[in-house]
Backbone of each chain as nested JSON, in Angstrom:
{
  "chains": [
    {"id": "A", "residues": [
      {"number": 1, "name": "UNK", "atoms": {"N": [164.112, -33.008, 50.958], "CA": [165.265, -32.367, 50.308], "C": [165.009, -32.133, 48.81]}},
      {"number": 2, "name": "UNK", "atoms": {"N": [164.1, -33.012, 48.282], "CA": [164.009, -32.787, 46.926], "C": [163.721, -31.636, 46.415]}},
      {"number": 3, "name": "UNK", "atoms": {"N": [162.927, -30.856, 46.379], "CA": [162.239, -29.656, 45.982], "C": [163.933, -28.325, 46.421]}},
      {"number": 4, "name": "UNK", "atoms": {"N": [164.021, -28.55, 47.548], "CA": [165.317, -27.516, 47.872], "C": [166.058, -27.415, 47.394]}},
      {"number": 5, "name": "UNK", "atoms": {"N": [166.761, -28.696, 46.128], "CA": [167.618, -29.039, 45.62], "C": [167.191, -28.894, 44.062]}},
      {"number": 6, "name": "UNK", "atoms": {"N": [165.918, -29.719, 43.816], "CA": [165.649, -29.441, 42.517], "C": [165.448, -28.045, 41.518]}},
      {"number": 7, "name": "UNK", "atoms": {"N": [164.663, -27.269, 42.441], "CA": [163.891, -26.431, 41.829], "C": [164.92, -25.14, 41.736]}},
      {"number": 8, "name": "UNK", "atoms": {"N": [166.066, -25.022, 42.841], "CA": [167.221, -24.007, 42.538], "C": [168.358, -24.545, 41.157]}},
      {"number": 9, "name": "UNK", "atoms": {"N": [168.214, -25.837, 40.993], "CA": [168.95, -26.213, 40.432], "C": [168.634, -26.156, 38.848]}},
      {"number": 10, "name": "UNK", "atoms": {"N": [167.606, -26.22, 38.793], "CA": [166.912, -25.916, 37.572], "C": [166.796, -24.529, 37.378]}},
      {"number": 11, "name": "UNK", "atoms": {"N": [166.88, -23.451, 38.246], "CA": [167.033, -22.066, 37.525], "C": [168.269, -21.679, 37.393]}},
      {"number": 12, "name": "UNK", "atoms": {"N": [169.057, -22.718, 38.233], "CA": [170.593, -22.317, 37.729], "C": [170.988, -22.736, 36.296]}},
      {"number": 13, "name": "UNK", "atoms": {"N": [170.496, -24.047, 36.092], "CA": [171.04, -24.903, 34.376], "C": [170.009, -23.455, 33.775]}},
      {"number": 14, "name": "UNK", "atoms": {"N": [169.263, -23.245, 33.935], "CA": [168.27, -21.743, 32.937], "C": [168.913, -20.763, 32.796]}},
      {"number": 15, "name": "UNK", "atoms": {"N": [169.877, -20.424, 33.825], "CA": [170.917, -19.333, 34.067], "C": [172.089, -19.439, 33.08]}},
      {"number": 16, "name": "UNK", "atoms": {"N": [172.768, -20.991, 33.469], "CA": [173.978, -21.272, 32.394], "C": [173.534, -21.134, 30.983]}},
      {"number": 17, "name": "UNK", "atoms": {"N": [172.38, -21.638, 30.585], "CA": [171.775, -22.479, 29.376], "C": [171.864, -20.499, 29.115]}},
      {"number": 18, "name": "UNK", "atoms": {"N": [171.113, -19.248, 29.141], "CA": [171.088, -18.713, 28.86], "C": [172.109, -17.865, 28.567]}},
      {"number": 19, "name": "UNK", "atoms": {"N": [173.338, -17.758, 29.884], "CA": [174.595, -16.809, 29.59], "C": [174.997, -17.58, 28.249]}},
      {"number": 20, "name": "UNK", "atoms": {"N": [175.01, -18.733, 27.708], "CA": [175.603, -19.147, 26.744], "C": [174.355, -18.845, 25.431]}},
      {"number": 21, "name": "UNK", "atoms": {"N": [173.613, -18.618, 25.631], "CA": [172.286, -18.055, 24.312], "C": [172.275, -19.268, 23.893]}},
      {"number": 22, "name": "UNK", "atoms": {"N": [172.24, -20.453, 24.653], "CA": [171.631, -21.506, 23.591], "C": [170.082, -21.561, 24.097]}},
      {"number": 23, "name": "UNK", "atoms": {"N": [169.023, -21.977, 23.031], "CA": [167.524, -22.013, 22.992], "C": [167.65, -23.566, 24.041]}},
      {"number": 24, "name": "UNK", "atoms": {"N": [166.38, -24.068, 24.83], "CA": [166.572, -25.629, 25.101], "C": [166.307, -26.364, 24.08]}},
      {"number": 25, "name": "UNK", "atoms": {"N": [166.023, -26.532, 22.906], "CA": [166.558, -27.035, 21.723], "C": [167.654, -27.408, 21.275]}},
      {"number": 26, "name": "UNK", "atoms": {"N": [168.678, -26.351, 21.646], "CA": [169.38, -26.176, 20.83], "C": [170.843, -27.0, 22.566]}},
      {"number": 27, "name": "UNK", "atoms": {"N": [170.432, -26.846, 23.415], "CA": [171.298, -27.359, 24.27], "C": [171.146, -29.146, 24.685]}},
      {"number": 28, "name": "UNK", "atoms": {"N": [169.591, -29.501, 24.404], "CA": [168.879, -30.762, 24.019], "C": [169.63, -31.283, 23.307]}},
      {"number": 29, "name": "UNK", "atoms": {"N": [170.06, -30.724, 22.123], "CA": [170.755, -31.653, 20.819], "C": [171.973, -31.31, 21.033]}},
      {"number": 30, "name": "UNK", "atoms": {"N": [173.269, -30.278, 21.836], "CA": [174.456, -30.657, 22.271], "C": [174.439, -31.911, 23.232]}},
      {"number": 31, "name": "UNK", "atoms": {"N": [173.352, -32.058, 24.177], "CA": [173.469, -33.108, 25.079], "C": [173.309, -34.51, 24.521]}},
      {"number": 32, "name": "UNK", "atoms": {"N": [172.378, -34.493, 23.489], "CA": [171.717, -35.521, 23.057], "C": [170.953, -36.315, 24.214]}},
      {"number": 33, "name": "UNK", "atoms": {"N": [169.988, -35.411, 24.144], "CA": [169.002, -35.417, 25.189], "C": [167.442, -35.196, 24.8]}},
      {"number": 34, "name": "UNK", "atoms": {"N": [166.299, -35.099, 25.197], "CA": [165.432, -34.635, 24.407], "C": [165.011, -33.008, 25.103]}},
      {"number": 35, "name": "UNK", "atoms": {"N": [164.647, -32.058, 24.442], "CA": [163.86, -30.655, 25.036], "C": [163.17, -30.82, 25.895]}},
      {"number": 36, "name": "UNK", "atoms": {"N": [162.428, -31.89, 25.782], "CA": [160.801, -31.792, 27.272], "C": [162.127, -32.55, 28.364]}},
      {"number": 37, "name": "UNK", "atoms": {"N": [162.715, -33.107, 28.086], "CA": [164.011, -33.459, 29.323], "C": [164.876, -32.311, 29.937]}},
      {"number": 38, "name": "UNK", "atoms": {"N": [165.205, -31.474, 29.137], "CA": [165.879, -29.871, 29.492], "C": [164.499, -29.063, 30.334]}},
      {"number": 39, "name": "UNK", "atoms": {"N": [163.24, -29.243, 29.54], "CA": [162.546, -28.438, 30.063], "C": [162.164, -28.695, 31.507]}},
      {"number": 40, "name": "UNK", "atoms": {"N": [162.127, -30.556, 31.641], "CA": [161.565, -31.127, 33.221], "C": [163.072, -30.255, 33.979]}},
      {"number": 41, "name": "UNK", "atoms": {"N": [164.265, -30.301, 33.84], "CA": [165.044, -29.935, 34.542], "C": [165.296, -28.731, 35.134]}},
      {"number": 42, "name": "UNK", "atoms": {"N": [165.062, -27.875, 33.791], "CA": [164.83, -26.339, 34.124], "C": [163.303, -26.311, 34.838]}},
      {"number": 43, "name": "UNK", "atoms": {"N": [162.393, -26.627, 35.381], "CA": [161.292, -26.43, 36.254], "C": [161.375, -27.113, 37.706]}},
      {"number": 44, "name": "UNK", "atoms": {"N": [162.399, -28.029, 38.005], "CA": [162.875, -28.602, 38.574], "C": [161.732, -30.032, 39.11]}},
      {"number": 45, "name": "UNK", "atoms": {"N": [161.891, -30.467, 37.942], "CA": [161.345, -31.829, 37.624], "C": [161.793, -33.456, 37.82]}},
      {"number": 46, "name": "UNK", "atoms": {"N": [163.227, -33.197, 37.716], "CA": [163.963, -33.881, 36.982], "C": [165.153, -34.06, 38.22]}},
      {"number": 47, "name": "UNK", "atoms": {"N": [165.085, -35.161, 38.735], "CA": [166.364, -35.543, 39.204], "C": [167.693, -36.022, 38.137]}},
      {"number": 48, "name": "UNK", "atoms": {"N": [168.665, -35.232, 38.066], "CA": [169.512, -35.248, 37.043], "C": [170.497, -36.793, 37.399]}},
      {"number": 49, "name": "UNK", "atoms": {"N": [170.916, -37.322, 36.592], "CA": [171.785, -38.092, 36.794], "C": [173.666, -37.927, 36.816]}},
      {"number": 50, "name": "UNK", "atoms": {"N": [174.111, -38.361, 37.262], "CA": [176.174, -37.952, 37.405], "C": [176.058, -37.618, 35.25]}},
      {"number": 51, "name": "UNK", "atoms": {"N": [175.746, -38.951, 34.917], "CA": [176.133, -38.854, 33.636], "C": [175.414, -37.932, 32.772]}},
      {"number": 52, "name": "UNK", "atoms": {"N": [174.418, -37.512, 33.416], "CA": [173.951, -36.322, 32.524], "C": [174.207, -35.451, 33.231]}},
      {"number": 53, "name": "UNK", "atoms": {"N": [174.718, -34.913, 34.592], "CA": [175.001, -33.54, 34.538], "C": [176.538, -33.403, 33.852]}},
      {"number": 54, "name": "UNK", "atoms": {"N": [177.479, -34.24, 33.135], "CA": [178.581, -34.461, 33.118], "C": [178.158, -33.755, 31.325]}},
      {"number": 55, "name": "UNK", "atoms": {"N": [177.191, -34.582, 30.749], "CA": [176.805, -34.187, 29.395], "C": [176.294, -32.564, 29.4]}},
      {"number": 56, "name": "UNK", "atoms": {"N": [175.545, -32.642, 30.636], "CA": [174.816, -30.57, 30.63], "C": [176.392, -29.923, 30.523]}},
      {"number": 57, "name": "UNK", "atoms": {"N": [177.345, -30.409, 31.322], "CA": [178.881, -29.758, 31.604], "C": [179.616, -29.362, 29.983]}},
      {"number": 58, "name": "UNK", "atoms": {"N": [179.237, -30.472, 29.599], "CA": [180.07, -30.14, 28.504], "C": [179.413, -29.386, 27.506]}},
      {"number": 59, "name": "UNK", "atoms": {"N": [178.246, -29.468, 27.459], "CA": [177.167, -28.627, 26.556], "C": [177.247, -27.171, 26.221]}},
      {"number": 60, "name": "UNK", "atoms": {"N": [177.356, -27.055, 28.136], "CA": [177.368, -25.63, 28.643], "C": [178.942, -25.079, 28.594]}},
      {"number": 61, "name": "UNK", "atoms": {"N": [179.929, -25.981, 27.951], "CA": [181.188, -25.54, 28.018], "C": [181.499, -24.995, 29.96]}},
      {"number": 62, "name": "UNK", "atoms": {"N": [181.122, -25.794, 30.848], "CA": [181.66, -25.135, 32.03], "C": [182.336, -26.292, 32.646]}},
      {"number": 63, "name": "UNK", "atoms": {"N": [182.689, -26.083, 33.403], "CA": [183.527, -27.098, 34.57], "C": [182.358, -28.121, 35.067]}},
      {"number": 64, "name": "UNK", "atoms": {"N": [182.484, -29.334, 35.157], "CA": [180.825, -30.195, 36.208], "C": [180.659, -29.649, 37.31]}},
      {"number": 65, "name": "UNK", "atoms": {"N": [181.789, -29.377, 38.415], "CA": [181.403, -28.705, 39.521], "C": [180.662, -26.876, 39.628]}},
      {"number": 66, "name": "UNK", "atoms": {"N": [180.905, -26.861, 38.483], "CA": [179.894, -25.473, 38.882], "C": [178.382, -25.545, 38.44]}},
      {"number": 67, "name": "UNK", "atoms": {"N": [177.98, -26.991, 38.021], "CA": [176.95, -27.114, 37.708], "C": [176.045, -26.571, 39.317]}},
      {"number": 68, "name": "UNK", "atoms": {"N": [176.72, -27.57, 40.209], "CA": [176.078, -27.358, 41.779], "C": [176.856, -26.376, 42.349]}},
      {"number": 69, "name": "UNK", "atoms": {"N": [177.308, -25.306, 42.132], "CA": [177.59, -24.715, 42.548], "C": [176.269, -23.457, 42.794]}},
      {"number": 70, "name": "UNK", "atoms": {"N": [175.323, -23.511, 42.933], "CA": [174.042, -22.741, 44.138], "C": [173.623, -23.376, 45.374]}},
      {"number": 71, "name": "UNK", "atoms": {"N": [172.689, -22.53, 45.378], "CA": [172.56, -22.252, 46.978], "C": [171.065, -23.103, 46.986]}},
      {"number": 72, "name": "UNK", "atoms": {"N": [171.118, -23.729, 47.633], "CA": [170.127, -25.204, 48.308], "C": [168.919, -24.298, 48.947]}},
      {"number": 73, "name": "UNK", "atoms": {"N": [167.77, -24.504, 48.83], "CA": [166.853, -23.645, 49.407], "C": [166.436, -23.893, 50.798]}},
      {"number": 74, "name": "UNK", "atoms": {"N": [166.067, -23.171, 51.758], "CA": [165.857, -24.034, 53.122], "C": [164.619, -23.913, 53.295]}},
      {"number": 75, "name": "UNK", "atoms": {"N": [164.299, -25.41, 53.76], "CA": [162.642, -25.009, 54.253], "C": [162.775, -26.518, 55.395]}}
    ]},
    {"id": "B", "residues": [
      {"number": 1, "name": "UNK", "atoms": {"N": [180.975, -42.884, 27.65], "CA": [181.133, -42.004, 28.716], "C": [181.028, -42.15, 29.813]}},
      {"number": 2, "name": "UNK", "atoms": {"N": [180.191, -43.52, 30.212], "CA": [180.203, -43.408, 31.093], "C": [181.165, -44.484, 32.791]}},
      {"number": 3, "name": "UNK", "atoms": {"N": [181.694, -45.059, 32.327], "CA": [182.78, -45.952, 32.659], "C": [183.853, -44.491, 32.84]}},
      {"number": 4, "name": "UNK", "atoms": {"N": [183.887, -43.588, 31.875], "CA": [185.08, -42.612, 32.343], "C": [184.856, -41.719, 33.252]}},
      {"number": 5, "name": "UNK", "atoms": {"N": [183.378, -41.609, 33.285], "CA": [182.699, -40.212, 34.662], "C": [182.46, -41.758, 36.06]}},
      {"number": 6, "name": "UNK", "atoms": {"N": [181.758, -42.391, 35.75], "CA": [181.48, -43.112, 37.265], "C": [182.576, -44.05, 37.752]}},
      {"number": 7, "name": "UNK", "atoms": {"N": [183.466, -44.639, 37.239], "CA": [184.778, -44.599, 37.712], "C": [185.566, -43.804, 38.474]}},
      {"number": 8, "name": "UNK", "atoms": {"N": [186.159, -43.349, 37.644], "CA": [186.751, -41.784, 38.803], "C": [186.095, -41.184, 39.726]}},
      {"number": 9, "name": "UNK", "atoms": {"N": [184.416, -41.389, 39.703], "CA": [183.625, -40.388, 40.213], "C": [183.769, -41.617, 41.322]}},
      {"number": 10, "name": "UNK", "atoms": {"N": [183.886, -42.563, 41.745], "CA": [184.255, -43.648, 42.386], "C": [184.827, -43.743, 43.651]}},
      {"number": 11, "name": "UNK", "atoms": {"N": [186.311, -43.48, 42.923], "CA": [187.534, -43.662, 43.43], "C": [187.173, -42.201, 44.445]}},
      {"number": 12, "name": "UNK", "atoms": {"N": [186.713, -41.307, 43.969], "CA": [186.883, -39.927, 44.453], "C": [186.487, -39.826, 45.697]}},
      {"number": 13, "name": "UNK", "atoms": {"N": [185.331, -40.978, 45.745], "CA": [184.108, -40.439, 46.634], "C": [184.678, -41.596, 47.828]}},
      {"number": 14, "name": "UNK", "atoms": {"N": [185.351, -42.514, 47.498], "CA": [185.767, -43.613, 48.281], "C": [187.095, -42.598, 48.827]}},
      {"number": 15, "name": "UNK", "atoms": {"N": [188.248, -41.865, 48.42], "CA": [188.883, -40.865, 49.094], "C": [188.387, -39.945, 50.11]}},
      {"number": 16, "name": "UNK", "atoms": {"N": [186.991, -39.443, 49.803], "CA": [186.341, -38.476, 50.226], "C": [186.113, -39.018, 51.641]}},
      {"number": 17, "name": "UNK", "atoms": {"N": [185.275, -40.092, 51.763], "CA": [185.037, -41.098, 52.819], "C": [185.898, -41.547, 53.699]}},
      {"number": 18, "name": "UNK", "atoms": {"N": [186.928, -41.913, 52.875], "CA": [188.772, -41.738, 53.927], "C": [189.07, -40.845, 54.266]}},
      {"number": 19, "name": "UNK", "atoms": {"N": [188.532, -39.379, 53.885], "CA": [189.389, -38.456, 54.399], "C": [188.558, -38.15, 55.977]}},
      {"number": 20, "name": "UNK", "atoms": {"N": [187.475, -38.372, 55.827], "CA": [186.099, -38.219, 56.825], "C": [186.648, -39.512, 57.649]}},
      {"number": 21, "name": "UNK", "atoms": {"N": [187.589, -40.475, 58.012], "CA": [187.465, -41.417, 58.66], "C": [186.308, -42.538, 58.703]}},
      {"number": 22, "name": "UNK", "atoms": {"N": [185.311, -42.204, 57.735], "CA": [184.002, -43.151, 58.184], "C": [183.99, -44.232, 56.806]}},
      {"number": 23, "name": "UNK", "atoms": {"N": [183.287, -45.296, 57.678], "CA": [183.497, -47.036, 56.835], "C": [182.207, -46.806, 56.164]}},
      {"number": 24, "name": "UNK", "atoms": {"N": [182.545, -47.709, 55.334], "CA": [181.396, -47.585, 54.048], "C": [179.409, -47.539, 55.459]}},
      {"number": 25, "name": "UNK", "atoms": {"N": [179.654, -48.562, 55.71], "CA": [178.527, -48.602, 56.949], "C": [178.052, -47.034, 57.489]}},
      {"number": 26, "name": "UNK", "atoms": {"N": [179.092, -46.872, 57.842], "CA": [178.658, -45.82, 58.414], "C": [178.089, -43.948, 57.758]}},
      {"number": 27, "name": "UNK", "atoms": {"N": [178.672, -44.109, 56.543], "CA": [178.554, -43.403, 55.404], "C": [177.52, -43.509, 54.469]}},
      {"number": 28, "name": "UNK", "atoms": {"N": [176.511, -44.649, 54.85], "CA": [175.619, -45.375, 54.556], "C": [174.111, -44.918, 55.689]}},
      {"number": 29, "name": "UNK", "atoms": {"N": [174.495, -45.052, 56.682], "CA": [173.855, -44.473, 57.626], "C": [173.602, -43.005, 57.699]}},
      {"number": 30, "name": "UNK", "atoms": {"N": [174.686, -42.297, 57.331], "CA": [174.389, -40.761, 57.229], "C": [173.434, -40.264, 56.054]}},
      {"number": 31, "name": "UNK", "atoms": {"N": [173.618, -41.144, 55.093], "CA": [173.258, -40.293, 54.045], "C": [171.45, -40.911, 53.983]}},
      {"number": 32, "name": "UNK", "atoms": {"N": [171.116, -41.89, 55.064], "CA": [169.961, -42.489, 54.41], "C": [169.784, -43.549, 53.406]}},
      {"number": 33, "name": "UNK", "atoms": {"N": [171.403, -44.304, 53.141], "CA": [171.212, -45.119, 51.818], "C": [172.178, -46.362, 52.475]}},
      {"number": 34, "name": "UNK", "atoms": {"N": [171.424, -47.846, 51.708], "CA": [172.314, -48.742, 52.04], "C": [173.705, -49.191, 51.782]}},
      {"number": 35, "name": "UNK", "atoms": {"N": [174.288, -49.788, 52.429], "CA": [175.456, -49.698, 52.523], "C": [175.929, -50.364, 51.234]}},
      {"number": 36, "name": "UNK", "atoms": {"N": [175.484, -51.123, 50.697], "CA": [175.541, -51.939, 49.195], "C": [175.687, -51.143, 48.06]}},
      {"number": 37, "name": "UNK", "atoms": {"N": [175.183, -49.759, 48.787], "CA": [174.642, -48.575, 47.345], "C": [175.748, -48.057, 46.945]}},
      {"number": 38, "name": "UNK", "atoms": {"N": [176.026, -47.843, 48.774], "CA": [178.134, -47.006, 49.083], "C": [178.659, -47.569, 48.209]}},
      {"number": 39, "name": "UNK", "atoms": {"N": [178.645, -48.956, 48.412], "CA": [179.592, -49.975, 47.629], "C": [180.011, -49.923, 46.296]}},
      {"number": 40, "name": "UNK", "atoms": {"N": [178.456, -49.768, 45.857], "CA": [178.47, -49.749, 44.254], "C": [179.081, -48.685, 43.654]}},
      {"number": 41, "name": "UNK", "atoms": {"N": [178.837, -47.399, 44.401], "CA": [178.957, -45.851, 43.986], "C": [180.605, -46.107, 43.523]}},
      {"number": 42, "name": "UNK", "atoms": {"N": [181.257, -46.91, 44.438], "CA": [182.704, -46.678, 45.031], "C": [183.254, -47.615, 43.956]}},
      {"number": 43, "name": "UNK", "atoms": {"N": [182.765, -48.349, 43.583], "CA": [183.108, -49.073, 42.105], "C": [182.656, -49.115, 40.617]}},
      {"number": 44, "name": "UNK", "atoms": {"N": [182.29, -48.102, 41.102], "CA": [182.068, -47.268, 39.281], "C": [180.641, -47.831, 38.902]}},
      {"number": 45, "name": "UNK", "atoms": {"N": [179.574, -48.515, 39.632], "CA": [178.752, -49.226, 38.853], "C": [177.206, -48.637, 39.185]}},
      {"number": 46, "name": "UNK", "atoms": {"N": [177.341, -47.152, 40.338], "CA": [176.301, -46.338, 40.197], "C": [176.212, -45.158, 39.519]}},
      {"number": 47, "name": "UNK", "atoms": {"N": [174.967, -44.507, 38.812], "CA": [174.856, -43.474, 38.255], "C": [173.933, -42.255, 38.705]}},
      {"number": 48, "name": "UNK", "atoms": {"N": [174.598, -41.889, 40.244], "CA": [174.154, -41.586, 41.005], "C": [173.114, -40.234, 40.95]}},
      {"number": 49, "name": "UNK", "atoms": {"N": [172.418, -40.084, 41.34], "CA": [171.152, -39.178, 41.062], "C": [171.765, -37.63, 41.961]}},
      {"number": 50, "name": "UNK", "atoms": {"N": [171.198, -36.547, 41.299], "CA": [171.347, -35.262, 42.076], "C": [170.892, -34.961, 43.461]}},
      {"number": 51, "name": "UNK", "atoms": {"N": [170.054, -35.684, 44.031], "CA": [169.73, -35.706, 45.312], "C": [170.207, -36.723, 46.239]}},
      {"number": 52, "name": "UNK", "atoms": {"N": [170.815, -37.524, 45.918], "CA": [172.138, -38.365, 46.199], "C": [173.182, -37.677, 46.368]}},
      {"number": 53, "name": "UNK", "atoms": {"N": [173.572, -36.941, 45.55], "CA": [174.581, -36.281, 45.268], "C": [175.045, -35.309, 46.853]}},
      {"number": 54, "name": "UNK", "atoms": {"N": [173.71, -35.037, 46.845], "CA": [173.86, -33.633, 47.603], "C": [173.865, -34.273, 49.259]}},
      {"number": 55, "name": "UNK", "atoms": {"N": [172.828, -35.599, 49.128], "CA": [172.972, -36.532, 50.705], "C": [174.535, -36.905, 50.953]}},
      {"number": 56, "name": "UNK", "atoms": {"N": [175.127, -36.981, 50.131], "CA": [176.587, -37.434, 50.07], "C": [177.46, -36.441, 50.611]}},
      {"number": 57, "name": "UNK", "atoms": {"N": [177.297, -35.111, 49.916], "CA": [178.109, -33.946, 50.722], "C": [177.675, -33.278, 51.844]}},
      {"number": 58, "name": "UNK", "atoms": {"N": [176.367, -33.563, 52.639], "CA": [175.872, -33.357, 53.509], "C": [176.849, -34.687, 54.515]}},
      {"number": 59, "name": "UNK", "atoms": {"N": [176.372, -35.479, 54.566], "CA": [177.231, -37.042, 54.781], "C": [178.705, -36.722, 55.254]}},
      {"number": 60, "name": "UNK", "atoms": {"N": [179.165, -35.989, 53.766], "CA": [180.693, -36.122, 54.004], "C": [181.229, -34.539, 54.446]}},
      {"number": 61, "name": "UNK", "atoms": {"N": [180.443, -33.636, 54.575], "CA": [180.663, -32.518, 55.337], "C": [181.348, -31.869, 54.102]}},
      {"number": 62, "name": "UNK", "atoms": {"N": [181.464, -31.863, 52.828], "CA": [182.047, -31.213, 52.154], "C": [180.794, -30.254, 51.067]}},
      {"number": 63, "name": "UNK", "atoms": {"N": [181.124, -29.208, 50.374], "CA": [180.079, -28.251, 49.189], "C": [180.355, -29.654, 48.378]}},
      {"number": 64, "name": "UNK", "atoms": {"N": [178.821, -29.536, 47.804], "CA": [178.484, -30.473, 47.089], "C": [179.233, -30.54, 45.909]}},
      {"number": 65, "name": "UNK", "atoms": {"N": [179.666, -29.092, 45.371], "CA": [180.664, -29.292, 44.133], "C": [182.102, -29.875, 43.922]}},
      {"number": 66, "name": "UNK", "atoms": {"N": [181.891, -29.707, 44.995], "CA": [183.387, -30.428, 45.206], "C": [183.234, -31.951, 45.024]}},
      {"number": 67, "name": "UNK", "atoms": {"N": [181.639, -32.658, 44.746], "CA": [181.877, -34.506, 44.862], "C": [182.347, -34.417, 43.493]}},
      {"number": 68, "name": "UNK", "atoms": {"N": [181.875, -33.176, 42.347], "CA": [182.365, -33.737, 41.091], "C": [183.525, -32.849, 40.495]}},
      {"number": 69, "name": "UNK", "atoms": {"N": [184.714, -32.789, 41.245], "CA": [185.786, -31.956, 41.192], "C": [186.724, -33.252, 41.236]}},
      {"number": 70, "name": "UNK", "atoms": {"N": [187.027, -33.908, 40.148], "CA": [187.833, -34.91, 39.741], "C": [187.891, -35.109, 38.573]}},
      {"number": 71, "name": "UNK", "atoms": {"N": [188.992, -35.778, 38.006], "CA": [189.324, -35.644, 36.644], "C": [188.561, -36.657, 35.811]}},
      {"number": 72, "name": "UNK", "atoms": {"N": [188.09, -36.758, 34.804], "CA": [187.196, -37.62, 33.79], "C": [188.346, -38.765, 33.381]}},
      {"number": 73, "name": "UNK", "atoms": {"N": [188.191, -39.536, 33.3], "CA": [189.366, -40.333, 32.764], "C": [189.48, -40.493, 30.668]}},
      {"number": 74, "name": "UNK", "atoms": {"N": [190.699, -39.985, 29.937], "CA": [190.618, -39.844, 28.591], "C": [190.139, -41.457, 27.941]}},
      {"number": 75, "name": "UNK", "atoms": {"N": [189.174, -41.181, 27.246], "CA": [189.087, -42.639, 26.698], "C": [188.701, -42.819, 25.118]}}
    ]}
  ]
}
């Protein structure tokens, strides 16, 4: 399941991170997080935690549930 | 922050599980995780991972966005 889950999920936070024009720098230091941590996530590296997708939520100014709101890849 | 997200995120998921009829055991069994883990989740004292996340709404038959569609508690 990992990869099905990770790797869509990480072009979605790339998706949010961008409709909002923040650099991963610049969304790193709303989270207080580090960049190579945004970057493992956006490549889908990174199993995210509740409390940090709660911090990406607020970063990204969106609701937490639309963080997972994509589509799971099937294989 | 985080006592106000895994708390609620808690209570939610322990509703979620009632609404599904199934005992911590058995909710434990679906998802691949021990039943101790249920436990913890359900009392605020896990910080549950994104691929957890998603075994959980698979588990509980619900879109995964919906596990974090509950209110943050103000603190």
């Amino acid at each position: 399941m990992n990869d099905s889950v990770l790797k869509p999920f990480g072009l979605h936070i790339k998706q949010l991170r961008k409709d909002t024009a923040l650099s991963q720098e610049e969304l790193a230091a709303r989270c207080g997080l580090d960049r190579t941590y945004i970057s493992g996530i956006e490549r889908g590296l990174r199993n995210v935690s509740l409390i940090n997708l709660f911090k990406l939520a607020k970063a990204l100014d969106v609701a937490p549930e639309k963080l997972l709101a994509f589509e799971v890849d099937n294989d």
